[in-house]
C-alpha positions in Angstrom: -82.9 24.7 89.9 -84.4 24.2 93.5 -87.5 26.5 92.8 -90.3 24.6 93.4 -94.5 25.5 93.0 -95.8 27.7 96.1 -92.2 29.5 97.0 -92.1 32.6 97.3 -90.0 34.9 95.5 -88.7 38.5 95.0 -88.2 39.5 90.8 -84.2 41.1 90.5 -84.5 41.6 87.0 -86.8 43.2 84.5 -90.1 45.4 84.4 -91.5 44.1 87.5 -88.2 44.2 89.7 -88.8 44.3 92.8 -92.0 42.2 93.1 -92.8 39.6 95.3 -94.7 36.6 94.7 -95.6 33.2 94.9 -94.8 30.4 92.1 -97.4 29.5 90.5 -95.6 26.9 87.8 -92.2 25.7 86.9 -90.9 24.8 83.6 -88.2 23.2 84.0 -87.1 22.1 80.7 -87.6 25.7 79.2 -85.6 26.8 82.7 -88.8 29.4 83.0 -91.0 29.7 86.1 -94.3 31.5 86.4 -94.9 34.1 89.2 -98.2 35.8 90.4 -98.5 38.9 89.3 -95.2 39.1 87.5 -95.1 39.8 83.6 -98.5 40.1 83.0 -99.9 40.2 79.5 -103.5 40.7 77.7 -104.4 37.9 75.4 -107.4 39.1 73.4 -110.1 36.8 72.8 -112.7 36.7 69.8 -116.4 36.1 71.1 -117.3 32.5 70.8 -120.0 30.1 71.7 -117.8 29.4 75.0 -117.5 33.1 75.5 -119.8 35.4 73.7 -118.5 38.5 74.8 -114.9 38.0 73.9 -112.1 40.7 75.6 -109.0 40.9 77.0 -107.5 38.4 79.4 -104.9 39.3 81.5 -102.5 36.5 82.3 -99.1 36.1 83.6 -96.2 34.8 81.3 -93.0 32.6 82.4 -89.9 34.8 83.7 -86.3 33.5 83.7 -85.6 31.5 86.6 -82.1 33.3 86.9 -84.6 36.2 87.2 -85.6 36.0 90.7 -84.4 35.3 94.4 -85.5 33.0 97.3 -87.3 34.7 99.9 -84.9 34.4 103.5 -87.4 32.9 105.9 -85.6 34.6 108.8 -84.9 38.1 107.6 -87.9 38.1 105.0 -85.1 39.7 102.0 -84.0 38.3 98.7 -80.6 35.5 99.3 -79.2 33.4 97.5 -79.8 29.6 98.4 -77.0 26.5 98.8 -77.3 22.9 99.7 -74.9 21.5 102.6 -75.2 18.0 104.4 -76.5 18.0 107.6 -75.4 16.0 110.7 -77.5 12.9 110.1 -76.1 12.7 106.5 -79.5 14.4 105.1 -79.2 17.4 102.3 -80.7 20.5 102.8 -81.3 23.6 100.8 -80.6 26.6 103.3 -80.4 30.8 102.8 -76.9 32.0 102.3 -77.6 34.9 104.5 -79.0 33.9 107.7 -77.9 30.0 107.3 -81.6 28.8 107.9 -83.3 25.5 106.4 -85.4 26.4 103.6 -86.3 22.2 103.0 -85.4 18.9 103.3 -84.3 17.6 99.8 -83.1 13.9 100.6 -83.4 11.4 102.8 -80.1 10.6 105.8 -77.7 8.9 103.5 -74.7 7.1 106.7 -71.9 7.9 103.9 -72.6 11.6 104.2 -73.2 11.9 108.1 -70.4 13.4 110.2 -68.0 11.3 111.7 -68.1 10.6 115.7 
């Protein structure tokens, strides 16, 4: 999973399809991610000493990751992302639509740089 905190997504699936927003946490081990302003929920709170009034708190819950799409920085739709090598023997993560860098996700490694 290359989703990482402060992306920016569009939902493809569920109640909120269609939705963009920005990552707010990833879980990886549960393969879940939470968006803002996706899946929101009310959890209802009994009045306490901390909070005398009680209510209802509305809070976002985690979503799929297989659930939403990467943002193409270059034609600002949903893609679908890859990893190649790049010249210098560095991997990238790039949009599979328009073939722009998304990020940077290791350092030049000889072995993988192109031949002269």
């Amino acid at each position: 999973m290359y989703l990482r905190k402060d992306d920016v997504v569009e939902v493809i699936a569920g109640d909120d399809k269609g939705t963009r927003g920005k990552i707010l946490r990833v879980l990886r081990s549960r393969g879940k991610i939470v968006v803002e302003g996706v899946n929101r929920v009310y959890r209802h709170l009994k009045p306490s000493r901390k909070n005398p009034q009680g209510g209802r708190l509305s809070k976002e819950m985690p979503i799929d990751a297989s659930n939403v799409a990467f943002i193409d920085p270059v034609q600002n739709k949903a893609t679908r992302v890859g990893v190649r090598y790049t010249d210098d023997g560095s991997k990238e993560l790039y949009a599979k639509k328009s073939k722009a860098r998304i990020r940077i996700l290791s350092k030049p490694d000889p072995k993988y740089a192109k031949k002269k």
